[in-house]
N, C-alpha and C positions, 0 to 999 in steps of 0.2 A: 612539544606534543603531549608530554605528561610533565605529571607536577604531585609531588608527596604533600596532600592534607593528611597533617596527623590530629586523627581523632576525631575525623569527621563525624557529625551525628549526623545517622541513619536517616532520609529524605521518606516521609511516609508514604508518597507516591509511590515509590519505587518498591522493586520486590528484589529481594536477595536470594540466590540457588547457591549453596553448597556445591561444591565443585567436589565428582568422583572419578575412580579409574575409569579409565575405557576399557576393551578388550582384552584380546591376548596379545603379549607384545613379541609379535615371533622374532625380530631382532635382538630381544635379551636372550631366546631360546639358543639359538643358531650362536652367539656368540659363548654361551655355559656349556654346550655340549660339540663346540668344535674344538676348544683345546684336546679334553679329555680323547675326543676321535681319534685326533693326530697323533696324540701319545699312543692310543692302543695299534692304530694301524705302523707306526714306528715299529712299533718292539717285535710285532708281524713279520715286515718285511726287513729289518735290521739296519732301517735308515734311518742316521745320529740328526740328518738335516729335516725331518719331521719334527724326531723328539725336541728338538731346540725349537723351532715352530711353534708345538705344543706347550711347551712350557712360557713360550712368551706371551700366547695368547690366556693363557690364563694368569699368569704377572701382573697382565695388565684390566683381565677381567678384575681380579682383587682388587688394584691402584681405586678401580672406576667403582666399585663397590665400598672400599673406605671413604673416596672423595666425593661420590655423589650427595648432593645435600639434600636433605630430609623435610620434607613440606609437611604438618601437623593437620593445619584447616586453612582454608581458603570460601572465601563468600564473595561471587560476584553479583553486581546491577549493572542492569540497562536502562538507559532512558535515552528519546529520540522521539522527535517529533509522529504525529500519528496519521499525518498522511500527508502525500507526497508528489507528484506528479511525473509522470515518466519522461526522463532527459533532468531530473532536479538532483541535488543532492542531499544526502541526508547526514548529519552529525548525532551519532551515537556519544552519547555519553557515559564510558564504561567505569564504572569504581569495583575495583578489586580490594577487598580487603583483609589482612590475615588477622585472622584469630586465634591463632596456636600462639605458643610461647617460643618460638623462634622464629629469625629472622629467616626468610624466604629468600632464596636465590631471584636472580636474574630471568624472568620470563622472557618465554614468546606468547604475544596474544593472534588465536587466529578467529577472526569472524566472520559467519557462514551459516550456510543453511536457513534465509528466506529468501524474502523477494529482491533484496538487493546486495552490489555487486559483495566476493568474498577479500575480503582484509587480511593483512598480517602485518603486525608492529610488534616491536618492543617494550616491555614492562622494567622497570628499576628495582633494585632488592627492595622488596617491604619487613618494615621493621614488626614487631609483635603489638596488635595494635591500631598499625598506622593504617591509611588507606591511599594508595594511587590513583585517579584519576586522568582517564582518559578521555582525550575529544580525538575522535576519529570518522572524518570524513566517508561517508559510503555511497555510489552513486547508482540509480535509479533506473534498471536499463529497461523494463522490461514492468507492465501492470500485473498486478496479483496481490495477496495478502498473506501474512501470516501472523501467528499469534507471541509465538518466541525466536530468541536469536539463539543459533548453536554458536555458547563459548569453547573454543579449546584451552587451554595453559598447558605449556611445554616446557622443561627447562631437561638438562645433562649435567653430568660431574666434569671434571676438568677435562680429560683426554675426548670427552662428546663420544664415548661409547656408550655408556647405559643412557636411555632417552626416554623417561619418564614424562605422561600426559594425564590432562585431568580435563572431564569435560561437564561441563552444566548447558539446560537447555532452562534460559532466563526468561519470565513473559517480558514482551516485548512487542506489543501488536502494530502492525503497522499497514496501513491500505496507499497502495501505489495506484494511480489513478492513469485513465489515459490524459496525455498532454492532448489540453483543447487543440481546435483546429477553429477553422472557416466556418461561421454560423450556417445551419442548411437552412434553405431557402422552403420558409413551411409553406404549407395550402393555405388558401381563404376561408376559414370555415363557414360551413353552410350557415343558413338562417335558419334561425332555433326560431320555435313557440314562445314568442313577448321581447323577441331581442329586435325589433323593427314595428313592435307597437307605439302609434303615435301616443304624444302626452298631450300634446295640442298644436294652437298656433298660433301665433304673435305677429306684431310689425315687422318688417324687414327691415333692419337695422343695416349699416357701413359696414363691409370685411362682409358680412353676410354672402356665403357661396349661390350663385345663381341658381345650381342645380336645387337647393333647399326649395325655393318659392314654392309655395302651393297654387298654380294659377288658378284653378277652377274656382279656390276660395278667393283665390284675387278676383276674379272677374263678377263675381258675387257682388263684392262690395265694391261693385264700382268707381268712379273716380273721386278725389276730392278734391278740396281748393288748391293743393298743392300739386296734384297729377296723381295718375295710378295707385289704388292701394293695395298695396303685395303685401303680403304674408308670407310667412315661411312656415314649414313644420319642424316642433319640437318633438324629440324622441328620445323615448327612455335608454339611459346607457344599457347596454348589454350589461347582463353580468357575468362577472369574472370569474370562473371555479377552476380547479383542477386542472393540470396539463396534465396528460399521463403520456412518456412516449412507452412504446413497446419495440424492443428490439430485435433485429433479423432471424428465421427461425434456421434450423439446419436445410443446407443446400440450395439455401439461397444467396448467399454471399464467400466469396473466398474468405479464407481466413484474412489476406488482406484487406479485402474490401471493408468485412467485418469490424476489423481494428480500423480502417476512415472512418466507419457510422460510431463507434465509440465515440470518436475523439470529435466528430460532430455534436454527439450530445451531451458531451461535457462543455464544449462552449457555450451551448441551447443553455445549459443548469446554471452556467457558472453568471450568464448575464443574466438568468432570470432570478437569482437571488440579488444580484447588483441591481434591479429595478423593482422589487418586490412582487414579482410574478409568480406565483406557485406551479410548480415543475415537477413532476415523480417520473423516476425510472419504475418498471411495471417488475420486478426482480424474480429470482426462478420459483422463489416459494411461492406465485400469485400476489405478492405484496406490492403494492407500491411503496417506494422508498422517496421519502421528501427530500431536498435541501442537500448537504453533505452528505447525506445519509444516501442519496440517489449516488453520488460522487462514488461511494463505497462500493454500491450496487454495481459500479462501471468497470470498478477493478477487478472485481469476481467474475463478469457475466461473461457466459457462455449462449452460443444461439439455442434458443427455445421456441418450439413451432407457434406461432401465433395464428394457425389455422384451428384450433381447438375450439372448440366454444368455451372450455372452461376459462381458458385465458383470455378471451375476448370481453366472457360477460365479465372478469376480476376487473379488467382496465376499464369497462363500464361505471361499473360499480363503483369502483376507487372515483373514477372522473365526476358521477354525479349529475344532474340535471342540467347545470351551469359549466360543463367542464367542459375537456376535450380528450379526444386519445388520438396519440397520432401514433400510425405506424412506419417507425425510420427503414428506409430500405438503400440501397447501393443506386438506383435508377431516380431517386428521390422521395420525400416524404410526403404521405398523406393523411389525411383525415377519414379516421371512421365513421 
């Protein structure tokens, strides 16, 4: 699970935090000022089975104060893919590396504080120099986002009384997506101005659908040597613009229903990039979000009322003359 590159050179992608103390450590407290206690409450009440107490617990405070080992600098990175789908896992890749002039004890690494689950492994001493590398699995439970990962680093002196911690907060951005589902079953959209205007009209050719024939024009041009002359109508492709979906606003969807219409419109996104359909999630700022970027949009979003006009005319607007907006709902989807 780990492995000592020494001398790694620094990955420019990555970003390195300096690792500092945390808190107050009330466990060094409690254990510096319960010898001394014991001793004075001894001498108090004239019990020799206190003083002996007292005197071990600080024996052994000292032991753990000569033997605790002495950490200089420490720098860690992250790197980990940047987006993820919920139920997926994800491999951080942690490099810790010392930069002081002594050899580092024995770590614990613990990992925590975003969207995915919390970790705890072991680190091997690093030499002055050198760097560790870590591949650590992290799994995916839950959609959200965040920008960095909370490191800890922990290590103790021999007897694991004094427990010295150092914490950096590494960037590390990652967007957890909802796990697609079942494509929703969209509307037909209405007929647009010039999406059913004729371009003309031609012979009836073989595979040619019945329903095409233009009869009136057929029967125009009455018969010829060969029988009936049919026609059909040619018509200009629609055109293609904008999907915009808009998502459920508050108190219209359970929180679970809510998390189905995600994960519906992540399949809606995920096959209209695989077919080159343009697709925007309608996001809280009024933006539509394209492509991946809509993916993003899935992980954040929160219901926002779509009875607004300001949000209505945005997913307008975004969609365009040639587009669409549709509004996903729990009962099914429709067309603005």
């Amino acid at each position: 699970m780990s492995a000592a590159l020494p001398h790694l050179p620094d990955d420019e992608r990555l970003v390195t935090a300096p690792v500092s103390p945390t808190g107050v450590r009330w466990r060094r407290i409690a254990l510096v000022t319960a010898g001394p206690a014991l001793l004075v409450l001894s001498f108090g009440v004239g019990n020799r089975w206190l003083a002996l107490v007292g005197c071990l617990l600080l024996a052994a405070l000292g032991l753990a104060a000569l033997t605790a080992p002495t950490v200089n600098a420490l720098t860690v990175a992250v790197q980990r893919p940047s987006r993820v789908a919920v139920g997926g896992v994800v491999e951080d890749v942690v490099r810790v590396r010392n930069t002081g002039n002594r050899p580092s004890p024995p770590l614990v690494l613990h990992l925590g504080g975003d969207v995915l689950a919390p970790v705890h492994t072991g680190v091997p001493a690093i030499e002055p120099g050198q760097v560790v590398a870590l591949r650590v699995p992290r799994a995916a439970s839950a959609r959200g986002a965040c920008e960095a990962a909370d490191v800890v680093l922990e290590w103790a002196d021999a007897l694991g009384i004094v427990l010295q911690r150092r914490r950096a907060f590494v960037p590390a951005p990652v967007h957890v997506h909802p796990a697609p589902a079942v494509l929703p079953a969209l509307p037909v959209p209405a007929p647009r101005a010039g999406a059913e205007d004729q371009a003309g009209v031609r012979p009836f050719r073989r595979g040619d659908a019945p329903s095409a024939v233009h009869w009136r024009a057929s029967a125009r041009r009455g018969t010829g040597p060969a029988g009936p002359t049919l026609v059909v109508v040619e018509r200009d492709t629609p055109p293609v613009g904008l999907r915009v979906v808009v998502l459920p606003g508050p108190g219209e969807a359970s929180e679970e229903d809510f998390e189905a219409v995600l994960r519906q419109a992540a399949a809606l996104v995920l096959a209209d990039l695989g077919s080159g359909r343009r697709t925007a999630v309608l996001a809280a700022d009024g933006t539509a979000r394209e492509g991946v970027d809509a993916l993003d949009a899935l992980a954040v979003a929160q219901p926002s009322p779509h009875e607004q006009r300001s949000t209505l005319e945005a997913a307008r607007d975004a969609a365009g003359r040639d587009g669409e907006v549709l509004l996903a709902g729990v009962g099914g989807w429709r067309s603005l």
